[in-house]
C-alpha positions in Angstrom: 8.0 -4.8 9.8 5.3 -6.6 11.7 3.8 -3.5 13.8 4.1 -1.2 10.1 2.1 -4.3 8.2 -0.9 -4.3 11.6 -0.8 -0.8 11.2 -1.2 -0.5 7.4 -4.4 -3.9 7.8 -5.9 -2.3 10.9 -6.2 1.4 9.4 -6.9 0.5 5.8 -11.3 0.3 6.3 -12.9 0.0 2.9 -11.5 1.8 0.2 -8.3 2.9 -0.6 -7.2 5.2 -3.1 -3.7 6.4 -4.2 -4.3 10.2 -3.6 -0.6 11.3 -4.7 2.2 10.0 -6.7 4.6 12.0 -7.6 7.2 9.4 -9.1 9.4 8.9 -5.6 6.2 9.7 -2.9 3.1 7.4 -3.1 0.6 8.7 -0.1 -2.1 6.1 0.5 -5.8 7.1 2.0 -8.8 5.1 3.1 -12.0 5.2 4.4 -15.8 3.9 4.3 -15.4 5.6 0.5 -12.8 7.4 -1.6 -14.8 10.6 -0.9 -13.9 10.5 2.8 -10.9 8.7 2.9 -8.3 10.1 5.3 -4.4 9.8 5.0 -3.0 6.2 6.1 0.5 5.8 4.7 3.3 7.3 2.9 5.6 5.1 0.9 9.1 7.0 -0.3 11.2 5.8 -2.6 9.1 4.4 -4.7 10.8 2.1 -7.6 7.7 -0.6 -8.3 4.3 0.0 -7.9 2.0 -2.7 -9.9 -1.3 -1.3 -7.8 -4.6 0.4 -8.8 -5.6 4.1 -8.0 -8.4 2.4 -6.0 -9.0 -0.9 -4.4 -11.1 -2.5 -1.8 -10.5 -4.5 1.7 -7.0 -4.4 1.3 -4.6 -6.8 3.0 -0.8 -6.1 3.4 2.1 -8.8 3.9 5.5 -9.0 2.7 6.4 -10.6 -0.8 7.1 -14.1 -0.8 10.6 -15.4 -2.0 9.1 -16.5 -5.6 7.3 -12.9 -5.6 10.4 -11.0 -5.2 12.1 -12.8 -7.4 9.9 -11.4 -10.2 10.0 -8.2 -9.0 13.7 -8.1 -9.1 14.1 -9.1 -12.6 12.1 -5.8 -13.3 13.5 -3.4 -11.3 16.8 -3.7 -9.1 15.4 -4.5 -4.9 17.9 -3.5 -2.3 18.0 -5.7 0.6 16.6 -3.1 3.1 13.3 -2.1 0.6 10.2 -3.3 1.9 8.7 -5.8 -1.3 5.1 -5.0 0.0 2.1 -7.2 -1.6 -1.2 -6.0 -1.4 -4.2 -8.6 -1.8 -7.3 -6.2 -2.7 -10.9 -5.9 -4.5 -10.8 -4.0 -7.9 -13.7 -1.9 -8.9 -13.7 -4.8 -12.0 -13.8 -7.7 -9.6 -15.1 -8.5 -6.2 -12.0 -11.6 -6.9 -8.8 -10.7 -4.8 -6.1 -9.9 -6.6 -2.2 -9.6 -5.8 -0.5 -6.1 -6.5 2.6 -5.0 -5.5 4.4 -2.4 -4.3 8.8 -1.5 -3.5 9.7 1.4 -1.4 12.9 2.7 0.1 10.6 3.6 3.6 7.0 3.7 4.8 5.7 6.1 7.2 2.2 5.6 8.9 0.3 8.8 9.0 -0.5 9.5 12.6 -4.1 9.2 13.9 -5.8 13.0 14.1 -8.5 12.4 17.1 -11.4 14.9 16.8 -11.3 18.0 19.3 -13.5 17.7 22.1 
């Protein structure tokens, strides 16, 4: 879980934006703006998602106990989902806030490098 949560914090740059959600796939871009923001992340099996379609200097750790726990009396958590929470800039608020976000899986969209 460590090398997906460095790999979600170094490839998220300044915005993020939720560019599909179809109910069970959430796929996550970012870049400099949302105009030019590049795939970073699909989450699948989406069950919770308490998250913006666009936020700002995001950083990604696992839900605390006490977070979870919340979480869980909303929606039922198996053991193996990842409880993500997301501390991010809204386009209200330059103030971090918490969202979160439960998913069966993640997958890290690989890094296209530009033709020579």
């Amino acid at each position: 879980m460590k090398q997906l949560l460095d790999a979600l914090n170094s490839r998220c740059g300044w915005d993020c934006v939720i560019k599909s959600y179809d109910g069970w796939r959430l796929s996550l871009s970012s870049g400099t703006s949302v105009e030019y923001a590049t795939p970073v992340a699909a989450f699948i099996g989406v069950s919770y998602v308490s998250l913006p379609f666009e936020f700002s200097h995001p950083k990604f750790r696992i839900a605390s106990l006490v977070e979870r726990e919340k979480i869980e009396k909303v929606v039922p958590v198996d053991p193996e989902d990842a409880v993500l929470a997301i501390e991010a800039e809204t386009m209200a608020s330059f103030d971090r806030q918490v969202f979160f976000l439960v998913a069966s899986s993640v997958e890290v969209e690989a890094v296209l490098a530009a033709p020579p």
